[in-house]
N, C-alpha and C positions, 0 to 999 in steps of 0.2 A: 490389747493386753497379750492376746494369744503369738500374734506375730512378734510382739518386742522381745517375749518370752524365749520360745521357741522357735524362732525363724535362724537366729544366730546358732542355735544348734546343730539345726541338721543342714543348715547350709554349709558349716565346716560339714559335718559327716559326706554331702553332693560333694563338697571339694576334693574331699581327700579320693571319692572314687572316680571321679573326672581325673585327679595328677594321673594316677595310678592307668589309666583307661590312656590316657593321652603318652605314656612314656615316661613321667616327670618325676613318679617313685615304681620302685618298682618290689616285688615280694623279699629280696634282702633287705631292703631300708625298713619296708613294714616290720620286719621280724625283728632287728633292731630296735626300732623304736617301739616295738610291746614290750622287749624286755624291758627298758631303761625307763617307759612309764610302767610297767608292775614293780622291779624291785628299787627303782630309785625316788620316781615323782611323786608316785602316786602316797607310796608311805609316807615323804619328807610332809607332803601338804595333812595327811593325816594325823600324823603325831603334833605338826604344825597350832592347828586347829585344835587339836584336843586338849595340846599340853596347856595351852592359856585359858580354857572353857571355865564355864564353871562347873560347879559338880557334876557329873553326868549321872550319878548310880540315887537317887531318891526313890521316896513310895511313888510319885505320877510317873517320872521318868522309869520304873518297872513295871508298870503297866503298861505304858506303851511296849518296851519292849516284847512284853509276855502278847500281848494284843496281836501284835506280828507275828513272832513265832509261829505263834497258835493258827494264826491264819496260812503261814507257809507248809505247816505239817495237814493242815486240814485239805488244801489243794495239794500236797503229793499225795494223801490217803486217794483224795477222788480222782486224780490222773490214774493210779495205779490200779484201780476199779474198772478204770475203762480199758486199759492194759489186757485186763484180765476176761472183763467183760465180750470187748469187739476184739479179740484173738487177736491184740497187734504183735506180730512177729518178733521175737526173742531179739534180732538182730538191730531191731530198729526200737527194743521196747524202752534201754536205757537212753536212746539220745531223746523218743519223746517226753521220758519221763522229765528230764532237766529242762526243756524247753516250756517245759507247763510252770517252773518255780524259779529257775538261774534267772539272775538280774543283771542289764547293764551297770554297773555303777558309773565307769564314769560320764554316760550320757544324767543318770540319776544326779551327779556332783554339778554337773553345768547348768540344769532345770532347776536344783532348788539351790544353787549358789543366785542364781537368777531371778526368783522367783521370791527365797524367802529370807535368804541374806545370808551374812557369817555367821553367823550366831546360829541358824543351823545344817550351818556343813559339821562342828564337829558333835552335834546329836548324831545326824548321819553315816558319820565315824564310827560313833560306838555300834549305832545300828547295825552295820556292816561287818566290823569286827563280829558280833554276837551270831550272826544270821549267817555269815560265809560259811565256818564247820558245819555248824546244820546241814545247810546244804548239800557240801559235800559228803558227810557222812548217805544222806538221803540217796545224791546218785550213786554215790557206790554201791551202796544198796541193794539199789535196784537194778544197775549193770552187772554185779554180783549174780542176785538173785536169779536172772536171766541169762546168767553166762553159760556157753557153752561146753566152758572147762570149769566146774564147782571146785577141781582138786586143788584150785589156786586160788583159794579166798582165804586162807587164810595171810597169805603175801598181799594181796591186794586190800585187806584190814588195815594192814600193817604198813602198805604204802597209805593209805587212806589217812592215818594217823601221821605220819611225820608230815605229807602234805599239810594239815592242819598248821602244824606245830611250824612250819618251816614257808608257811605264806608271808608275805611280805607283808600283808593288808592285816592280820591279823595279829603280825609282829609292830607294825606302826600303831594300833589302834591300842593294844598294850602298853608299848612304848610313853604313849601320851597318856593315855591312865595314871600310870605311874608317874610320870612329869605334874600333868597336875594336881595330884595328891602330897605330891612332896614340894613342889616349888611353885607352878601355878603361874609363871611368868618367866620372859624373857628379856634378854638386856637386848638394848636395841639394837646392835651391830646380830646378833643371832637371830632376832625376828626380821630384821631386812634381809640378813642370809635367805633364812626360812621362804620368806614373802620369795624371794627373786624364785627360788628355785621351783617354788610349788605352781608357778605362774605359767610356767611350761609344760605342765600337768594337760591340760583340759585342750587347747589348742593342738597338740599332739596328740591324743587319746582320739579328740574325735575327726583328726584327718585319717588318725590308723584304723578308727574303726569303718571310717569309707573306703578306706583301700584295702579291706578283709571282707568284704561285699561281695560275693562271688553268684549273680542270679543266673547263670546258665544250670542249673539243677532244680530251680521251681518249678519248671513245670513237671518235671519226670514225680513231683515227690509234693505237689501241690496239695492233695488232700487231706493226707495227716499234717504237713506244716502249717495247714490254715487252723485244724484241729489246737496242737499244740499254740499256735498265737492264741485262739480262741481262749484257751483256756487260762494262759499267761495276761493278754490285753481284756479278758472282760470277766471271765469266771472268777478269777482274783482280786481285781477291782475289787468286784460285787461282793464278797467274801469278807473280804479286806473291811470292808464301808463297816458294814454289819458289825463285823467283830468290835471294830473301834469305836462306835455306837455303842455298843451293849458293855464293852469296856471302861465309858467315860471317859475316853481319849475326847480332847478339845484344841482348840486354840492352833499355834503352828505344828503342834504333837499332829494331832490329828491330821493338817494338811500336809505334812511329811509325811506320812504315812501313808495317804492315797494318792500321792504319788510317787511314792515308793515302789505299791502295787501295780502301778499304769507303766513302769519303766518295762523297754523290751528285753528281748531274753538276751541274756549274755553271750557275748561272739568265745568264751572258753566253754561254751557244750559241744564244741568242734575239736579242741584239744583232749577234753577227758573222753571224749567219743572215739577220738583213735588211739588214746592208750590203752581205753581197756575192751577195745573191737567191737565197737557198737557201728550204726550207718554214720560217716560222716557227709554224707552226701544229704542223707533226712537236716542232717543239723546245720550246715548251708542253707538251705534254701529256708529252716524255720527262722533265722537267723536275719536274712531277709526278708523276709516278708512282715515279722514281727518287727526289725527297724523301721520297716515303710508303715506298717499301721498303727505303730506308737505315737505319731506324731499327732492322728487322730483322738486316737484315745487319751494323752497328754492333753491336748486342745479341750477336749468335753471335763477330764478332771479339774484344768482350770476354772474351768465357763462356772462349772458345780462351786469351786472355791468362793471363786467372786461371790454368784450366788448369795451363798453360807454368809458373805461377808469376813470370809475368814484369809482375804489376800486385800492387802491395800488399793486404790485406785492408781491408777498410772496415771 
């Protein structure tokens, strides 16, 4: 189950850093293709999904989502304790911060496209739309917080804010909302559109996220980025479990959700790390190393599902 699941995953992810290693793309085609999967794929497959779902906003479907939240603000509270705690250096304090909460999605989009079907990639959707601002508002936060020039928080609010306003993934996940609140369906010439286009999404995301793999920086920065996976591949898990446990999250809610928590950190704690002058060297090498041991901890959230009986038999 674990290999059917997850093999086809990060084998495109080895591919895309093998073309890339070999000549065959190089860092313009990469940069390329994260824009055209952020503001083009990635939304058309979201709105996609969304707009034909069914209701997404109910009493269980808010508990779930409140269940996660709660779980992502409870692990920035305890990253930023250790922040403060083991004196990690102001410079390096927002990129560890992100790396303990930022999520891959679209490695998340391919595991449970895989794993738990269509039906919930667009719960996944709304998850993401709801979860992504948080986020960001969080690291800003905390790059804020730490920054070395305070006189300029209040621009960096403010850029905080129309990023929000102005993501692609949050503008798709909207998009679909409203789609399926008002119409709820597509004529067939627009869901073949839809289909063809979204389909290019996942194949491209995760050759680009092998070819944004950069390990000549692990070992300089090994021990807080083992920190930071730690905290992202097992403290949140564990956090995660509990919360949705004592939430009465069940069924595929529930296994959404913990592997939500198991997905590795996002390769954009390297872009918001050099905009607002954190290390992006600490956020490379967390970057890797949390890609490489996601697979593990992916593998054991399955193993637990099965378990539970809460994932079909293959």
């Amino acid at each position: 189950m674990i290999i059917q699941h997850l093999f086809p995953v990060f084998a495109l992810i080895a591919l895309g850093s093998a073309l890339k290693r070999f000549g065959l793309t190089n860092p313009a085609f990469l940069a390329v293709t994260d824009r055209l999967i952020y503001f083009i794929f990635f939304p058309i497959l979201l709105f996609w999904k969304i707009g034909a779902a069914e209701q997404a906003f109910n009493a269980e479907a808010g508990r779930f989502y409140l269940a996660v939240i709660g779980t992502v603000i409870c692990i920035y509270m305890v990253s930023t304790l250790y922040i403060l705690i083991f004196k990690i250096p102001a410079f390096q304090a927002g990129t560890f911060s992100q790396s303990c909460y930022r999520f891959n999605s679209y490695v998340g989009l391919a595991v449970i496209l895989s794993v738990l079907g269509e039906p919930a990639v667009a719960r996944f959707g709304v998850l993401i739309g709801l979860v992504i601002p948080l986020i960001n508002v969080l690291s800003v936060t905390t790059l804020i917080w730490f920054s070395a020039t305070p006189g300029r928080v209040e621009q960096r609010l403010q850029k905080t804010l129309v990023s929000i306003l102005t993501n692609p993934l949050v503008i798709g996940c909207a998009a679909g909302l409203l789609y399926a609140a008002w119409i709820n369906r597509f004529p067939l010439f627009i869901e073949n559109t839809l289909r063809l286009g979204a389909s290019i999404t996942l194949p491209l995301a995760l050759l680009s996220i092998g070819g944004s793999l950069t390990p000549q920086t692990l070992k300089r920065h090994f021990p807080l980025a083992a920190v930071g996976a730690g905290f992202k591949l097992v403290l949140l898990p564990a956090i995660g479990f509990a919360i949705l446990q004592l939430a009465g999250i069940s069924g595929d809610d529930f296994a959404l959700g913990v592997i939500f928590f198991a997905l590795p950190t996002s390769t954009a704690i390297y872009v918001l790390s050099a905009q607002l002058k954190s290390d992006t060297e600490l956020a490379s090498a967390t970057i890797v190393l949390s890609t490489a041991l996601s697979f593990f901890t992916l593998s054991a959230v399955l193993w637990l599902l099965k378990a539970q009986s809460l994932l079909n038999p293959i």
